[in-house]
N, C-alpha and C positions, 0 to 999 in steps of 0.2 A: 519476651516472645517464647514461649513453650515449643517444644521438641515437634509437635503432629505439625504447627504452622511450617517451622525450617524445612521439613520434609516435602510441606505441599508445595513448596517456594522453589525446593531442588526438582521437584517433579515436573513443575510447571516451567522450569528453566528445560529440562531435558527435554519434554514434549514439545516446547518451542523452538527447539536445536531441528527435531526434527520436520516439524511441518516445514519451518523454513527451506531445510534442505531438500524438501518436494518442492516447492517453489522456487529452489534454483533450477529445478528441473523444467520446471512447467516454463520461466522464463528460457530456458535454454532452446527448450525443443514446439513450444507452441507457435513462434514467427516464422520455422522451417517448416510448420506441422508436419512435425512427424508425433509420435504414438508415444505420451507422455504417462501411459498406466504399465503397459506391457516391455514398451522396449526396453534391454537392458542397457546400463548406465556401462561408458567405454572413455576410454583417454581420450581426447579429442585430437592428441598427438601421432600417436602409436597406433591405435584402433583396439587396444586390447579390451576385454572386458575386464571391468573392474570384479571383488570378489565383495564380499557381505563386510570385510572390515580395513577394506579402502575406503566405505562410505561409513563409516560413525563420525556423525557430524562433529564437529571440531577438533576431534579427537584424531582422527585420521588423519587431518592435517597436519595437525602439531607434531605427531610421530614421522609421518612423515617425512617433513622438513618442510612442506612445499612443495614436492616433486613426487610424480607418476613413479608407482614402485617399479613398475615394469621398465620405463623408458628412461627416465629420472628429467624427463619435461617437466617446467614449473607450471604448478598448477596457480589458476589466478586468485589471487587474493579476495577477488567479492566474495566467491562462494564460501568461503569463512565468516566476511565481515556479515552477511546475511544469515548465515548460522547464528551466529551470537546474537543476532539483532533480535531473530528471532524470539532467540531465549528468552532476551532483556524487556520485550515490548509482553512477554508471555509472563513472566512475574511481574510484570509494571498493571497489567491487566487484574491479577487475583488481587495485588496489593487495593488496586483501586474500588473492583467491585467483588471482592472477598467470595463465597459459595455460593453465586447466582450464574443463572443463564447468561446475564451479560457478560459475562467473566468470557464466557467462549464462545458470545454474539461478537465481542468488540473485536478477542484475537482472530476470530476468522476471519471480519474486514478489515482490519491492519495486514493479515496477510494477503488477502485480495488486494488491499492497496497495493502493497507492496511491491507483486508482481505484475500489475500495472504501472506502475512508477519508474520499474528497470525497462519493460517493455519497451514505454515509451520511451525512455529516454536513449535505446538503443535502434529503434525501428522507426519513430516518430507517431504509432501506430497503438491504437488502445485496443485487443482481440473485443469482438463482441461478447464472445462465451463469458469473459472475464467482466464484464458488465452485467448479465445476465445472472450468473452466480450472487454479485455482488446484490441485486433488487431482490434475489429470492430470501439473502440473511438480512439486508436491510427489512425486508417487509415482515419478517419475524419479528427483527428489533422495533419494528414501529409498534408490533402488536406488545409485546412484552414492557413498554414502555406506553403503553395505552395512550398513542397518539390519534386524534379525533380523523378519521374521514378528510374532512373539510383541511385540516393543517398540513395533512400528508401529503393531498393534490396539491396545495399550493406550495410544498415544498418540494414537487417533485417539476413543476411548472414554474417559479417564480426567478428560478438563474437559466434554468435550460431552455425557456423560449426565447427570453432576450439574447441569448447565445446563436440560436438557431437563428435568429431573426437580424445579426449580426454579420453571422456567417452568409449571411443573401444580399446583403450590401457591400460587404467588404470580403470578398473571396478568404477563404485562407488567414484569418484573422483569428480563429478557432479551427481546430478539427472537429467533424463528427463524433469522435469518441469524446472527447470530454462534455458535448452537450449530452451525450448518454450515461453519462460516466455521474453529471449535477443529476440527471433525469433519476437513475438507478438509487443514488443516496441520497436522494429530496426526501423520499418514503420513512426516512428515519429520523432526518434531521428536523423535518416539517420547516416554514417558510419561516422564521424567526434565526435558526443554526445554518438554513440554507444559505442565506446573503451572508451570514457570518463567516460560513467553508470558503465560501467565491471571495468575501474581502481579504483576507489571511490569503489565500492564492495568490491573487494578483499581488497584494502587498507585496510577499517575498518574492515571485515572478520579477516582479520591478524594480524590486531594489538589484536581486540577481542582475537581471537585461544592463543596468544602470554602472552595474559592475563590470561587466563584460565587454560594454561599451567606452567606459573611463580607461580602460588598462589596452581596449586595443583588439582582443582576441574574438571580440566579433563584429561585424559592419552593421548597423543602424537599422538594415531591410532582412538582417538573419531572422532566420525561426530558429524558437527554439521548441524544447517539449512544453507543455500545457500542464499537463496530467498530474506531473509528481507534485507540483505546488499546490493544485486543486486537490490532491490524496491528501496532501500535509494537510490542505484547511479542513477537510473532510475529516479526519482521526482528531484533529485540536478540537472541532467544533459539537463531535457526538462524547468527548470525553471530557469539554472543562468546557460546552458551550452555556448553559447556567451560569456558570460563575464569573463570565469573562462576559457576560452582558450585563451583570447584579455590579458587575464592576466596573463597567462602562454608564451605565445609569447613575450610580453613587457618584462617579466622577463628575458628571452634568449636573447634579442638585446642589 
């Protein structure tokens, strides 16, 4: 590995520090809507405002210690673990599709997932914006990936209407946002990666619920979030969905 690669590798780690770090934002402040471009970022403790190197992502923390300089409140640990993920899912990206557009088609909907993901799982609630965002970079990537017309509608129609259709029989069995949510990334996936995203969902949904249910810490008739398991199959299914059907095939012959 040459020296220009290591560089684009540390770059592409930093850059991923920070977009994350908008998206702890964007999760923070978009379920309160409040004003996720302008306002400034404050202790949630104290009220102070933060200065320019309270926020370097991970970095701040670690010097830190974990604690508000001003107050010395502990600050919570996601917004770190999100930092890094950031990073890690932002070299895992160059590594995968090296100097091309999808390099920073895929990071942008892992980070859109992303922030859907915590959303949900803290609101129960998927924003629309964050759907909306999500169909304008999928409908890039459909195009950059010269997916036909015909494949895209039925990738964006083949889980979200049985969902939708689901949802009118059995109330509350889905939310709305996850049928927007299959609707939004069908356009990328087309209908072959689309039933692939929804089986990978449910799959670990199930086994989770199964989980949950065996140990006691939830009753039978809980809800839980939808969203993060359908992101998971949504990011497996636009980054390894070729090889995990070439290998599902080969298994059957």
């Amino acid at each position: 590995m040459n020296s220009i690669i290591i560089l684009c590798y540390i770059y592409c780690f930093i850059i991923g520090t920070c977009v994350a770090s908008f998206m702890n934002v964007i999760v923070d402040r978009v379920p309160r809507h409040e004003d996720f471009v302008h306002g400034r970022s404050h202790c949630e403790s104290c009220g102070h405002t933060l200065k320019w190197y309270d926020l370097i992502p991970i970095l701040s923390y670690v010097l830190l210690r974990g604690k508000c300089r001003y107050c010395k409140a502990k600050i919570p640990m996601r917004g770190f673990f999100v930092e890094l993920f950031g990073g890690l899912v932002s070299v895992f990206c160059f590594y995968r599709y090296q100097f091309s557009i999808e390099t920073v088609l895929l990071f942008v909907v892992s980070m859109i997932l992303l922030a859907i993901t915590l959303i949900d799982h803290d609101t129960m609630i998927i924003p629309d914006g964050l759907n909306i965002v999500l169909f304008i970079v999928c409908f890039v990537l459909c195009i950059v990936r010269n997916l036909t017309v015909f494949d895209a509608v039925l990738g964006m129609l083949c889980i979200a209407v049985p969902m939708f259709i689901l949802i009118l029989l059995i109330p509350d069995c889905f939310g709305g946002g996850d049928v927007k949510l299959m609707f939004a990334s069908g356009i990328a996936l087309g209908m072959k990666y689309s039933l692939l995203a929804a089986f990978i969902g449910i799959l670990v949904a199930g086994i989770y619920c199964i989980y949950l249910i065996l140990t006691k810490k939830v009753s039978k008739k809980a809800h839980i979030a939808f969203g993060p398991y359908l992101s998971l199959g949504i990011f497996i299914a636009l980054v390894y969905g070729p090889e995990i059907v070439s290998w599902y095939i080969n298994l059957l012959m």
